[in-house]
VEXMIKOL-698960 format. One record per residue: x, y, z of N, C-alpha, C in turn; residue in one letter. Coordinates in pm, whole numbers, padded with zeros to 5 digits, always signed. Layout:
% residues N
XYZXYZXYZa...
***
This chain:
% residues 157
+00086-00117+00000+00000+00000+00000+00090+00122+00000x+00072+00233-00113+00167+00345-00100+00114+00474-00028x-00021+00471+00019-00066+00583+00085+00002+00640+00230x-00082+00668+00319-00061+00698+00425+00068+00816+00413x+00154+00808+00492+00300+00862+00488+00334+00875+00432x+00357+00792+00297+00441+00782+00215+00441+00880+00098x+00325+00907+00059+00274+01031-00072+00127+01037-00041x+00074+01133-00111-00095+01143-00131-00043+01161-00286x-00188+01125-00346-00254+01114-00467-00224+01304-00527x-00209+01443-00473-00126+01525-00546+00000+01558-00495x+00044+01467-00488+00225+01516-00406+00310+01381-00411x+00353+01379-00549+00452+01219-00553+00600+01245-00519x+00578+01358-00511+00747+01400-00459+00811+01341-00393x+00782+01278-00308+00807+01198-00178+00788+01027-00178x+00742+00977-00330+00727+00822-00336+00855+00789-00389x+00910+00657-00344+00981+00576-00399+00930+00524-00518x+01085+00488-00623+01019+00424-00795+00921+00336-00758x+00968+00277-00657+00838+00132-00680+00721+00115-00631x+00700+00258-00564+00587+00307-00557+00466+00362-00664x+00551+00403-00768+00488+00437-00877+00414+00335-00956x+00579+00165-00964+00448+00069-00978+00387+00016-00901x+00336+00049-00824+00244-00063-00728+00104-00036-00777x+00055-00133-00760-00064-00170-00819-00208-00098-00756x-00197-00101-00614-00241+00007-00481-00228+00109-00565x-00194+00203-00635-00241+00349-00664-00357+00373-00726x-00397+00256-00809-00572+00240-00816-00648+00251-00729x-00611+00234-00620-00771+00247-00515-00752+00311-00438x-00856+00373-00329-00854+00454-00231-00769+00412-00106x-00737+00455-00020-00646+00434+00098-00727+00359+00167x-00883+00409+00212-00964+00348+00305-00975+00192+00205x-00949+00148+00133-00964+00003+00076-00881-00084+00153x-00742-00020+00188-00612-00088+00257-00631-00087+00392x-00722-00033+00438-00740+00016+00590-00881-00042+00639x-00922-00156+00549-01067-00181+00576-01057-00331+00717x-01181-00336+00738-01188-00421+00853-01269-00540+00832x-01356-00508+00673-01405-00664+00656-01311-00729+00564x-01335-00915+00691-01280-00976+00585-01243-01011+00427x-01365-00973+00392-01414-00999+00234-01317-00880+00180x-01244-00760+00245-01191-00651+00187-01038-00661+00185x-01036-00728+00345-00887-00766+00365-00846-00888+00244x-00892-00996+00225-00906-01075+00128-00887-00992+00008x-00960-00983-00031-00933-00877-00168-00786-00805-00193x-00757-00769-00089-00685-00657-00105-00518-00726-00101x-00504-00848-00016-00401-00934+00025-00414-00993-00137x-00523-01004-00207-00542-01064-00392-00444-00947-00475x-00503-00869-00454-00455-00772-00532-00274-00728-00490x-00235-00746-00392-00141-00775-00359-00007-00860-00402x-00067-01003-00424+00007-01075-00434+00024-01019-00604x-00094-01002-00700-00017-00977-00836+00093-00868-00858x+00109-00804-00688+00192-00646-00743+00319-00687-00766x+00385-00625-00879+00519-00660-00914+00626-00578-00757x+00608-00492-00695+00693-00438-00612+00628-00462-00423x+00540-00563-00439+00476-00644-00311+00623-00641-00235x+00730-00729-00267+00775-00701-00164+00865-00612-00118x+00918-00499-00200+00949-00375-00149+00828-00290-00072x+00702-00344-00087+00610-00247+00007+00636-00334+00122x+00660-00433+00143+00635-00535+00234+00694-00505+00343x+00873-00474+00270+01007-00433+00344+00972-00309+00405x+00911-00182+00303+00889-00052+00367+00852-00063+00459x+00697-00149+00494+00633-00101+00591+00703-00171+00717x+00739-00288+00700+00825-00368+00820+00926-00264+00894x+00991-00190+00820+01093-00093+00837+01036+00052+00908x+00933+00046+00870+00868+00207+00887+00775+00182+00985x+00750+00037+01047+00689+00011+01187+00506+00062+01189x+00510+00025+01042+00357+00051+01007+00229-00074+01084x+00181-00001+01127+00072-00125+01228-00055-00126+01171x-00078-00058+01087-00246-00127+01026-00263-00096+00890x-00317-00184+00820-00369-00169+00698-00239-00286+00628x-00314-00337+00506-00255-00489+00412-00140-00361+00331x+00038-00390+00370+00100-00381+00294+00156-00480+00264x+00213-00495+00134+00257-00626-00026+00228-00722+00083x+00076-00721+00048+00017-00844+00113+00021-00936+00263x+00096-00829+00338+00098-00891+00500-00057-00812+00553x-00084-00906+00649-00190-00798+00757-00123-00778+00875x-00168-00664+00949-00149-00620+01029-00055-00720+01123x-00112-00801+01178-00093-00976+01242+00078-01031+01177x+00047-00995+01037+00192-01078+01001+00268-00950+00987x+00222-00858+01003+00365-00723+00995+00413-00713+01148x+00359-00779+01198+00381-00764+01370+00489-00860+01362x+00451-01021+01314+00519-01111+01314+00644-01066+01239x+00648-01054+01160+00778-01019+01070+00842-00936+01113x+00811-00799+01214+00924-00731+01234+00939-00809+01368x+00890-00830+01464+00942-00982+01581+01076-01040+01525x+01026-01099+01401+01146-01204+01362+01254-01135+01320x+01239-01028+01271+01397-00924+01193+01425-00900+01353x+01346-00843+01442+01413-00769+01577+01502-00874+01641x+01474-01028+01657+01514-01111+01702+01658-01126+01655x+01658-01152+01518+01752-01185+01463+01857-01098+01377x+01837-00941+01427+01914-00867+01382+02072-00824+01392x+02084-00934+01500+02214-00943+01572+02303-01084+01549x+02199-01178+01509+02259-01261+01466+02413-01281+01399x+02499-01355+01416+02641-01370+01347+02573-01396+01239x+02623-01351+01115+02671-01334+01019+02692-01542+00976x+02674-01622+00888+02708-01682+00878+02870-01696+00807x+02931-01806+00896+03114-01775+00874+03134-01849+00708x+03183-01795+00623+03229-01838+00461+03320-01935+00507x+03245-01993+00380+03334-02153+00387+03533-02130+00388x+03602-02200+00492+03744-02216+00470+03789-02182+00351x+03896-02088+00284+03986-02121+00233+04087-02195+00185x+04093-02288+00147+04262-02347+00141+04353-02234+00173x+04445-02246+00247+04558-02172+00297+04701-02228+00182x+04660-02330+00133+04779-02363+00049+04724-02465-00020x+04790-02496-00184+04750-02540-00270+04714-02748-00209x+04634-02792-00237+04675-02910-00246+04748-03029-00243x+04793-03105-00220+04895-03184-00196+04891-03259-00367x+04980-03294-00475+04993-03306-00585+04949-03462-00579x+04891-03529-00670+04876-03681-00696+05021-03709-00698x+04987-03866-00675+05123-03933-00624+05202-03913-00508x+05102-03840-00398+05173-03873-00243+05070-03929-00166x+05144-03946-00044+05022-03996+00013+04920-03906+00086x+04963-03784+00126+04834-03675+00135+04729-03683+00026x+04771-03664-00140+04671-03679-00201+04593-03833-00175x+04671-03904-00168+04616-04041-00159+04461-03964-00022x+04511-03967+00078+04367-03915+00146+04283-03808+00151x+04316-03731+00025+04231-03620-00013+04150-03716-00103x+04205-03803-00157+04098-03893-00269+04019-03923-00154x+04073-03998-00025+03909-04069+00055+03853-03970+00105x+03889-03870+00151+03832-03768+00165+03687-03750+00063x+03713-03703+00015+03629-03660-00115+03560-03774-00171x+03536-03906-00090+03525-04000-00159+03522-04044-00333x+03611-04057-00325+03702-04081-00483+03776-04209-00495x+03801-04244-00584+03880-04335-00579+04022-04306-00621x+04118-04335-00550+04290-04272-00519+04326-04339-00689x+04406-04210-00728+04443-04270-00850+04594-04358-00819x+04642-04414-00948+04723-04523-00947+04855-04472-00863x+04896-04328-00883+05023-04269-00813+05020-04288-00671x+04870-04215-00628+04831-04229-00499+04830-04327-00419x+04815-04446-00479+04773-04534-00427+04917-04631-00400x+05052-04598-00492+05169-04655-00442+05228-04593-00351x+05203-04437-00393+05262-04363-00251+05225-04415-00115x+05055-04429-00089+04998-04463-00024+05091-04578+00092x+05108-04672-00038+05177-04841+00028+05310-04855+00057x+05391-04761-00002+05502-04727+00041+05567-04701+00177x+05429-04565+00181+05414-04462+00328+05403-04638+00419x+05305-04658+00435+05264-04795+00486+05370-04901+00515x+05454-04941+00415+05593-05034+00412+05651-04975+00495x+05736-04815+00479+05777-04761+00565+05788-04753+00699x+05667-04727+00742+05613-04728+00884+05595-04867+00916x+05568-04993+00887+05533-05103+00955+05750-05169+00962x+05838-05077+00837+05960-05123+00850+06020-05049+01035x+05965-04928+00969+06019-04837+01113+05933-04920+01315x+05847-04941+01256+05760-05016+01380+05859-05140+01412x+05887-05234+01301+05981-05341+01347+06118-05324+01411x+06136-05214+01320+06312-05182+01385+06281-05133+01517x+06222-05069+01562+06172-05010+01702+06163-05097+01777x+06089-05204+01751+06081-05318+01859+06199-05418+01878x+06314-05429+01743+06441-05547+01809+06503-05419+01891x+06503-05269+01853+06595-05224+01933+06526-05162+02103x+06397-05206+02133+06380-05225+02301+06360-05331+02309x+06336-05440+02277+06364-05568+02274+06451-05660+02239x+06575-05665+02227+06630-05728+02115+06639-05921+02187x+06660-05946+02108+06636-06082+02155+06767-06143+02138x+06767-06276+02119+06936-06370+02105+06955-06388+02055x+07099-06359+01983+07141-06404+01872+07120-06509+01817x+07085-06554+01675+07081-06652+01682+07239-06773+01686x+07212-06858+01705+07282-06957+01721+07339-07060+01580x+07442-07054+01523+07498-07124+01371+07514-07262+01425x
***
């Protein structure tokens, strides 16, 4: 609805563009301000076809307007809607997804090897020797670790 505050019908000086299209400049103010259902209905109709519904919607939420159907809220849901902006006007910011801080680890090591399971992928052929290597390595280094806190007896010729 562009009446009230916003302009009268000889003084557009004062409307926003998308005031100009709204569909509301056809009818009288008291149409937007009515109290039978059958009018509120109507008028929430005529509403929904407006191309700039929800820039009136935003205005009036913003401008703490309490009666009469603007871009199709009633009174009831302009209450509700500025509730929910007041609530949540403080809200954090949702945090943007991570960065990589540094490029990737290249196929054919074994980092890429677990960026493939990662990503559930299947590790290509480089990856996948690096992979067993890394693996040989460590189960060689695990053995040597254990004769040297354990070592046992020589054997015997």
């Amino acid at each position: 609805m562009t009446g009230g505050r916003y302009t009268t019908r000889d003084d557009n000086r004062h409307a926003a563009d998308w005031q100009q299209r709204a569909e509301c400049r056809n009818y009288t103010e008291q149409f937007w301000f009515a109290d039978d259902p059958r009018n509120v209905a109507q008028a929430v109709a005529i509403c929904n076809e407006c191309p700039v519904a929800q820039q009136c919607a935003d205005a009036a939420i913003e401008n703490m307007e309490m009666f009469g159907i603007w871009g199709g809220l009633t009174p009831r849901q302009l209450r509700q809607a500025r509730s929910h902006k007041h609530r949540h006007k403080n809200d954090p910011q949702p945090a943007p997804p991570p960065t990589p801080s540094r490029r990737p680890a290249p196929c054919g090591t074994e980092a890429a090897y677990h960026r493939h399971r990662r990503n559930n992928e299947q590790a290509c052929p480089g990856c996948t020797t690096a992979h067993a290597d890394a693996n040989r390595r460590r189960l060689d280094a695990r053995q040597a670790n254990r004769q040297q806190t354990n070592p046992t007896k020589e054997p015997t010729p």
